[in-house]
N, C-alpha and C positions, 0 to 999 in steps of 0.2 A: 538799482541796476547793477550787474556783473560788472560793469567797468570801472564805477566808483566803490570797487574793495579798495584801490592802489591807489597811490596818489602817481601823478603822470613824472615820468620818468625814473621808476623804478622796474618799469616793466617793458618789453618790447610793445607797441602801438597795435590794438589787433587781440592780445593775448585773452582777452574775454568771445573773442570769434566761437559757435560749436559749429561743432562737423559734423553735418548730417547728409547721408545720401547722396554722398559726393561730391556735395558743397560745402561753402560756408556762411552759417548763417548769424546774419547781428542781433540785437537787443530788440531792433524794428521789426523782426522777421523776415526781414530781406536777404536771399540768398546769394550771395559770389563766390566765382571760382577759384578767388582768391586772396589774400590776404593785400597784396598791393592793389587789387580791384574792388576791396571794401574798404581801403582807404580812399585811393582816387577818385571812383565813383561814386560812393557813397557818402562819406567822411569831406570832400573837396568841390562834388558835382558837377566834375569833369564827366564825360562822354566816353566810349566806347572806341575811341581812335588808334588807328594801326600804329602810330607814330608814337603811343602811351609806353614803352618800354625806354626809348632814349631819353624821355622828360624822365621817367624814373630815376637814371644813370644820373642825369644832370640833377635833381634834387638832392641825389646821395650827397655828389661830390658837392654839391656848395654847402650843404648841411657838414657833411664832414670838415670841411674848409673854415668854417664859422666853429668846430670843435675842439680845433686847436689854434695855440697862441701864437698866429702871425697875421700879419695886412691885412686891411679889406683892399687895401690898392691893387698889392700881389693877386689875389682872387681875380680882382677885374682883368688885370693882363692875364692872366692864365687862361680862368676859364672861361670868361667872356671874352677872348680876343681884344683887347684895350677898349672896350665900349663901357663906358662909365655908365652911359645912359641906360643900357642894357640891364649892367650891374644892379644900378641903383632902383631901378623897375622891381628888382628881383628880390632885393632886400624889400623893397616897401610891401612886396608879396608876401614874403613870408614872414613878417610882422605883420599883417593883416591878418593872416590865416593862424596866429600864435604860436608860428618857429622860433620865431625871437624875442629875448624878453625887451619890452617897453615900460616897465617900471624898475625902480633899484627897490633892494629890501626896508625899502622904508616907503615906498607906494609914491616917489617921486617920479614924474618921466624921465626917460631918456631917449638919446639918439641911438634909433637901433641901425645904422649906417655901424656904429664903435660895439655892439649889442652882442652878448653871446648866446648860446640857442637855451631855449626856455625849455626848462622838464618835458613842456612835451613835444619841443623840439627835439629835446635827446628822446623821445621812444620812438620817435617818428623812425630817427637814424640808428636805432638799434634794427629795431623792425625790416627795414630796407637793407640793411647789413646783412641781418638774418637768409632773408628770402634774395639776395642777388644770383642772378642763373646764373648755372655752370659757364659759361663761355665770358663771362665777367670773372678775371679775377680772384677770391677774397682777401680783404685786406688781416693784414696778421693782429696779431693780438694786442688789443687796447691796451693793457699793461706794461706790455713790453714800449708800445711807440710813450703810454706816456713816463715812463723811464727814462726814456731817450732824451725827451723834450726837460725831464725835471733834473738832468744833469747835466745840459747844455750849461757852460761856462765854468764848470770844475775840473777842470785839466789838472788841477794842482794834486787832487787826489784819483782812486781808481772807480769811482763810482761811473763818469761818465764811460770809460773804456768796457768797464763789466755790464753796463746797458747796451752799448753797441755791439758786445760779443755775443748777449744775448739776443738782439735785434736781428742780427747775424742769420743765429742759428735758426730762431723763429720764421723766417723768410720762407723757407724752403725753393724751391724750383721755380721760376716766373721766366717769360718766353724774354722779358728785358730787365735788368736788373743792375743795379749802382754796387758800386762793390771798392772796397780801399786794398791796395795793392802797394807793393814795397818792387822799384826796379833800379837796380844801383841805389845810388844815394835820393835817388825822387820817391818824393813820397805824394801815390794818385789815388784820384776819384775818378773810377773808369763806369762807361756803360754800357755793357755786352748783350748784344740781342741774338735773336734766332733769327739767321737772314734764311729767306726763302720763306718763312713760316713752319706751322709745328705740321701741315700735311703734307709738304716737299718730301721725293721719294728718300733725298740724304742732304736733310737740312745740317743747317754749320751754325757754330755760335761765333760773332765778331764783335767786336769792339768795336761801336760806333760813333763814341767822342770818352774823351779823356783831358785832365788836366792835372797838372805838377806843381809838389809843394816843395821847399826845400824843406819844409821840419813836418813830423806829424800832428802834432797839435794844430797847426790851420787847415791840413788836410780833414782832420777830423770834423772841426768845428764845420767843415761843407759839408761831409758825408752825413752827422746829425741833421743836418738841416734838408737834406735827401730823405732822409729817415722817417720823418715827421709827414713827410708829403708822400707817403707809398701808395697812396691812392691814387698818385698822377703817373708813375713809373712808365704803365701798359702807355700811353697817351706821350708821353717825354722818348718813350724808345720809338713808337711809331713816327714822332717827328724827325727827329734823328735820321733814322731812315730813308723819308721822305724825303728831306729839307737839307741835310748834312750836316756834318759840323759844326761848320761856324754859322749857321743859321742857331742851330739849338744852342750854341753857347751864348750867342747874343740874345735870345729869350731869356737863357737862363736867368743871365745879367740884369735884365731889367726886370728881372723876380727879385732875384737878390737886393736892387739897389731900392727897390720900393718898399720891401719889407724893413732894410734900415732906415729907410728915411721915416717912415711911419713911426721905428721903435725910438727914433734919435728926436723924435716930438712927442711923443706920448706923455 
């Protein structure tokens, strides 16, 4: 079979799909219209539901979520709204379906609650990265975030500085966006959206929460950890928005404080 040239996670999930006649057709002969639709449907055996585009979103972002090195707790308050039960539903799902790995390299079990996504969990999330529709998004470049993330705690030299500048540049234009800022002697992590939206006849960019360091290096160590989560950006400004302020900093807070407590047990 076409699929097994690769081994899973080398390639985006899908990449043996041919295209014929305006479809796409599998290994079974069955044809879809598309590439998240021969997974879902046919690969999952999920249904035909209207509602099949926001499960998409939310599979990215927990698969992205479980991609990089912070909390499963953080996860849960984020983007399960504090429902652990929810959470935990969600991981057992996708360690059923083999997003997560359930053995270590030596074929012992483990708890895929602490688990990181298995080979073909990562094609799955290439795949879904791949195909995200225009009005989602896209997250910047895997390189550059995990840069970001591999020089988290090097203040002492310029490596983590020279990942955030290119982190920076990689970003381009997003309707809300995290950004470090020098005003007098404060040094901030500010978060400027587009009020009215991008269709308003003379939309305005504002500032919708902001916080102050006295030195750069702690401002930093938050704007990294911004960094790493750009995939929540679009979702963190619409709260903001919504909620204000001091709503979305007290979120924020209890991201932050659950991501250390997790790392301060590990």
């Amino acid at each position: 079979m076409a699929r097994e040239r690769h081994r899973p996670g080398e390639l985006p999930w899908g990449w043996w799909l041919r295209s014929r006649s305006g479809v796409l057709e599998d290994e079974d002969g069955r044809t879809w219209r598309s590439v998240r639709d021969a997974f879902w449907q046919g690969e999952l055996g999920f249904g035909d539901i209207q509602f099949a585009r926001e499960q998409h979103e939310l599979l990215l972002r927990a698969l992205s979520a479980l991609d990089r090195p912070c909390a499963a707790r953080e996860h849960q308050h984020d983007l399960f709204g504090g429902d652990m039960m929810f959470w935990r539903f969600y991981q057992c799902w996708l360690g059923s379906i083999g997003m997560i790995e359930t053995v270590d390299t030596w074929g012992k079990p483990v708890n895929f609650f602490r688990g990181r996504l298995s080979p073909e969990g990562r094609s799955v999330l290439m795949m879904l990265r791949a195909t995200r529709e225009p009005e989602w998004e896209a997250l910047p470049m895997a390189s550059v975030m995990d840069a970001v993330a591999q020089s988290m705690g090097s203040a002492a030299d310029g490596a983590r500085e020279a990942a955030l500048q290119a982190f920076e540049r990689g970003i381009g234009f997003r309707r809300h966006i995290f950004a470090r800022e020098r005003v007098g002697r404060s040094h901030l992590v500010t978060l400027t959206g587009m009020s009215g939206g991008l269709g308003a006849r003379m939309p305005v960019r504002r500032v919708s929460w902001s916080i102050s360091f006295e030195d750069a290096a702690t401002r930093d160590d938050l704007f990294a950890w911004f960094a790493m989560r750009v995939d929540r950006w679009e979702d963190w400004g619409e709260m903001a928005h919504r909620q204000g302020a001091n709503a979305f900093g007290q979120h924020i807070l209890s991201l932050v404080v659950a991501t250390r407590l997790v790392e301060a047990t590990a």
